[in-house]
N, C-alpha and C positions, 0 to 999 in steps of 0.2 A: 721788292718781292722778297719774303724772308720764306724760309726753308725750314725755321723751327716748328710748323705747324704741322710739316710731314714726317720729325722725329714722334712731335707728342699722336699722332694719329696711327699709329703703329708702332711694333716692338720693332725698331731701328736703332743702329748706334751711329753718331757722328763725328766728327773730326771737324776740328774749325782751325785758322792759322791764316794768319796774315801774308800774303803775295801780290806780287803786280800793282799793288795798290792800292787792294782794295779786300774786302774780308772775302777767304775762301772756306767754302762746307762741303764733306763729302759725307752721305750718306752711306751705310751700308746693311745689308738685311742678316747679316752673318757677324754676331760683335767680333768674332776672333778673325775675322779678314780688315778689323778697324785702322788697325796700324800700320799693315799691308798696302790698304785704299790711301791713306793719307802719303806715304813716303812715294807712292808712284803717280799720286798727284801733283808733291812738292814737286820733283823732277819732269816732269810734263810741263809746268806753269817757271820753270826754269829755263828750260828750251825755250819758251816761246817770248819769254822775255830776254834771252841772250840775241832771239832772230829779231826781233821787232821793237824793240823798247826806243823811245824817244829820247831817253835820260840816260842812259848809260853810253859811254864814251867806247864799249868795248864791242856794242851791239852790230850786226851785220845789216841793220836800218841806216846805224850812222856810216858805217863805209860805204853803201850806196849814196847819201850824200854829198860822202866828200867827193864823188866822183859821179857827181851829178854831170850829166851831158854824156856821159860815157854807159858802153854796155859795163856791166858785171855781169858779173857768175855769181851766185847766191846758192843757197840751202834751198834743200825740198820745201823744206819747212817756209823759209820767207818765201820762198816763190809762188806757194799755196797761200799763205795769207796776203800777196799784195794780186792776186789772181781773184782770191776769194771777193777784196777789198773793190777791184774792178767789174767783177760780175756785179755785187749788189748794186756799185753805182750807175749802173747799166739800168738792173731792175728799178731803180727807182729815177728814173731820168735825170740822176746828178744829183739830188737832194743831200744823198750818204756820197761824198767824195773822197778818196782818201789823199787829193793834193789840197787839205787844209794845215798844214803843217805849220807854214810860217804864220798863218790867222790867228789859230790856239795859242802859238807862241806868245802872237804881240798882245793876247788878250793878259798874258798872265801864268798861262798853263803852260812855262817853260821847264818845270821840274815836277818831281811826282809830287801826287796832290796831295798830298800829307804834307808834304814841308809848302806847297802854296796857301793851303790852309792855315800855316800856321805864321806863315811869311807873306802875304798880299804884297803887289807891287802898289806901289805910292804915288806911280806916275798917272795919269788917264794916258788912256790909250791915243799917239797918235793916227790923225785924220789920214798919213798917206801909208798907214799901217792896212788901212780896211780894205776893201775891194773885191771882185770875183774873183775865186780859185782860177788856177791855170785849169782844171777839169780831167777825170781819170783819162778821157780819148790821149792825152800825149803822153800817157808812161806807155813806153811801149816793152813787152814780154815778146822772147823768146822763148818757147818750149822744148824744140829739138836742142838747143843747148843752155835752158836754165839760166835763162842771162834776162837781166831786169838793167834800161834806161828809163831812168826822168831827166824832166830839163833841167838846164842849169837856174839856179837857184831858186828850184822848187825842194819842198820839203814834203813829207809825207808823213800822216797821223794813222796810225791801223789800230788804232787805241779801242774803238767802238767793235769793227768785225772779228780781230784779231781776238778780243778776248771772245766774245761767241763761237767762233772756230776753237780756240784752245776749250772749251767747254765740250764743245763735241765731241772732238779728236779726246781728250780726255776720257768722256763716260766712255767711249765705243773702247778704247783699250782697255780700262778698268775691266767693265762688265765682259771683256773678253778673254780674261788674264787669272780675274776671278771668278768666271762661270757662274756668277750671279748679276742678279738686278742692282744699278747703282744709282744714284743721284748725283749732280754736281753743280753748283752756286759758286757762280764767280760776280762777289758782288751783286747776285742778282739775277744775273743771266745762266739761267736752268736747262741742264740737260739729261738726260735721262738715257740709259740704256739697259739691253736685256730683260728680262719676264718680271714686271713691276713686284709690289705686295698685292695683298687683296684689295681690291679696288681703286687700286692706281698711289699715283704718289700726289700725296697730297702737298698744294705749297700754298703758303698764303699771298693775299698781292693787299703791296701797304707800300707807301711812301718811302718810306725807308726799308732796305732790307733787312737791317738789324731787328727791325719790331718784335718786340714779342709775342704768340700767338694768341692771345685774347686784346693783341693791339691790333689783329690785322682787320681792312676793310671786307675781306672777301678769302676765303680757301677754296680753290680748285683742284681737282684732279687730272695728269695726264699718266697715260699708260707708256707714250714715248714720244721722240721729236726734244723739245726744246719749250721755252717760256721765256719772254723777256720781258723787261720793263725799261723805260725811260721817264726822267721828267728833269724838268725846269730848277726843281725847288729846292734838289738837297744839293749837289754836287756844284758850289757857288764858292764867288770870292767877291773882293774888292777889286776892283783895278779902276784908280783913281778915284772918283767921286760915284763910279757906278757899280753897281750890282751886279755881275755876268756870270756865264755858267759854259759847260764843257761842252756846249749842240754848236757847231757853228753851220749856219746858212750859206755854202757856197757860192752864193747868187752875191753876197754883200759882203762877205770876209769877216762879219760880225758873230757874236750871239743870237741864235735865233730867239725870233718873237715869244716870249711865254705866254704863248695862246693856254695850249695846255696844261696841267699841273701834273699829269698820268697817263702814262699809257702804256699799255700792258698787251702782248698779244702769245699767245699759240702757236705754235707753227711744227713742220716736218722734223727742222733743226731750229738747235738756237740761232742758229746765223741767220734765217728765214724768221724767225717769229723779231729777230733784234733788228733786223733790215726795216721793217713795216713799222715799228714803236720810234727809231731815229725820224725815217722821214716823216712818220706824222707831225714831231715836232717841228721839224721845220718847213712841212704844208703849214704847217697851223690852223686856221680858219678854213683852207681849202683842201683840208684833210680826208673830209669824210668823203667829198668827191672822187679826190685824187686815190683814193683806198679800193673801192668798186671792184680794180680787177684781180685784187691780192686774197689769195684764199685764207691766210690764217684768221682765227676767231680772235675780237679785238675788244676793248676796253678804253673807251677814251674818257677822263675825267676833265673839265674845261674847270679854267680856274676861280672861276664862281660856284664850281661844287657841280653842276649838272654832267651826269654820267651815261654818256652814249654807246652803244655794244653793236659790233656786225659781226657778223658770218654764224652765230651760233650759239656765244660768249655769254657763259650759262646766267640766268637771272639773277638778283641779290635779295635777300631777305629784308623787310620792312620790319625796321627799328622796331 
């Protein structure tokens, strides 16, 4: 899902910079609040990677690790994103787990994916690597004292909800700090706050986020909430002789199935429209079913190119 198509659609200035992973945009309807929106964004997507980051040895992720089996005390901050991480796998009956930690690892995705990208592991993944998640029911939260256990040598991924949550928690303090309408693309995952432009913010939805806007498949408008996408087909490595990618299916501790190539959904927030677009991938084929009781408007592109749409997900123009 790229974000250039809501620059060129309105008098917007943006800010682009590399964080968490993966490319960050902030729109803004005011060019001299441009520099302002981007510095209170670095430090937003700082915070939520000093709370939650897999890769950083300094993170308050990896000290509940070390001290798996035990309660900790944690920040507002992780305690909201491994809260957050449990509610969605609730909503989607396990599909989205955030005790896939050691699975991502063994697949490969043991560093940030810039440097797997550019370093693949050489081994194939061992067979007693794979398996069912331990499953969110056993992290157990305390709330009256802020205290998060997992079991012993489980590990936890908040890679997926964590940045939807940092997307949201973002706009909402932007657009509140600068009493204007903002935009925010994290890699993709869009949120939006405060009194849009005329006629909404336009984003395009394309395979890639990066696309340029006469590359994309489709431009939408939302006025607020969130927009997410997933797929199968850019976010890949090698590990060993196969092909895998960053969805794992906690049912199998694998890669899930690339049923789909796309999927793109709407939602209240980003963490609602990014909840619905993960588990479709790893419904796959029992998607459309399993989708029924989820309000957001949806986009599914199957990887023979056929494009399915529920809840309302506006039509697409014929070539």
């Amino acid at each position: 899902m790229t974000c250039t198509a809501a620059a060129a659609a309105a008098e917007l200035t943006a800010r682009q910079f590399r964080a968490i992973g993966t490319t960050v945009t902030v729109l803004v309807q005011d060019p001299g609040q441009a520099d302002r929106a981007e510095a209170m964004l670095a430090a937003e997507l700082d915070a939520i990677d000093r709370a939650c980051s897999r890769f950083r040895a300094d993170s308050e992720l990896q000290m509940v690790h070390a001290h798996a089996g035990e309660k900790v005390r944690v920040s507002s901050l992780l305690f909201e994103a491994i809260e957050v991480a449990c509610a969605v796998a609730e909503q989607t009956r396990g599909a989205v787990d955030p005790t896939v930690g050691n699975a991502i690892a063994a697949l490969g995705y043991d560093r940030d994916l810039d440097e797997v990208l550019r370093h693949p592991t050489v081994n194939p993944v061992p067979p007693a690597a794979l398996g069912p998640v331990a499953g969110y029911a056993h992290i157990h939260l305390d709330r009256s004292r802020r205290s998060v256990r997992i079991p012993r040598r489980v590990r936890l991924d908040l890679g997926s909800t964590a940045k939807a949550l940092a997307a949201d928690r973002a706009a909402a303090r932007l657009a509140d700090e600068l009493g204007r309408g903002v935009l925010v693309s994290l890699g993709g995952d869009v949120a939006v706050a405060g009194p849009p432009p005329p006629g909404g913010w336009a984003v395009g939805i394309a395979l890639d986020s990066s696309a340029p806007p006469d590359q994309v498949d489709q431009v939408v408008a939302i006025r607020s909430g969130g927009l997410a996408s997933s797929s199968t087909a850019v976010r890949t490595w090698r590990a060993g002789d196969r092909q895998v990618h960053h969805i794992v299916n906690p049912r199998t501790g694998d890669c899930a199935e690339a049923y789909w190539k796309l999927v793109s959904a709407a939602g209240r927030s980003c963490v609602e429209a990014n909840a619905v677009t993960t588990a479709a991938m790893v419904w796959g084929p029992e998607a459309l079913d399993h989708l029924v009781p989820f309000a957001p408007a949806m986009r599914l592109v199957r990887h023979d190119g056929r494009i399915f749409t529920r809840q309302g997900w506006p039509a697409e123009e014929a070539p």
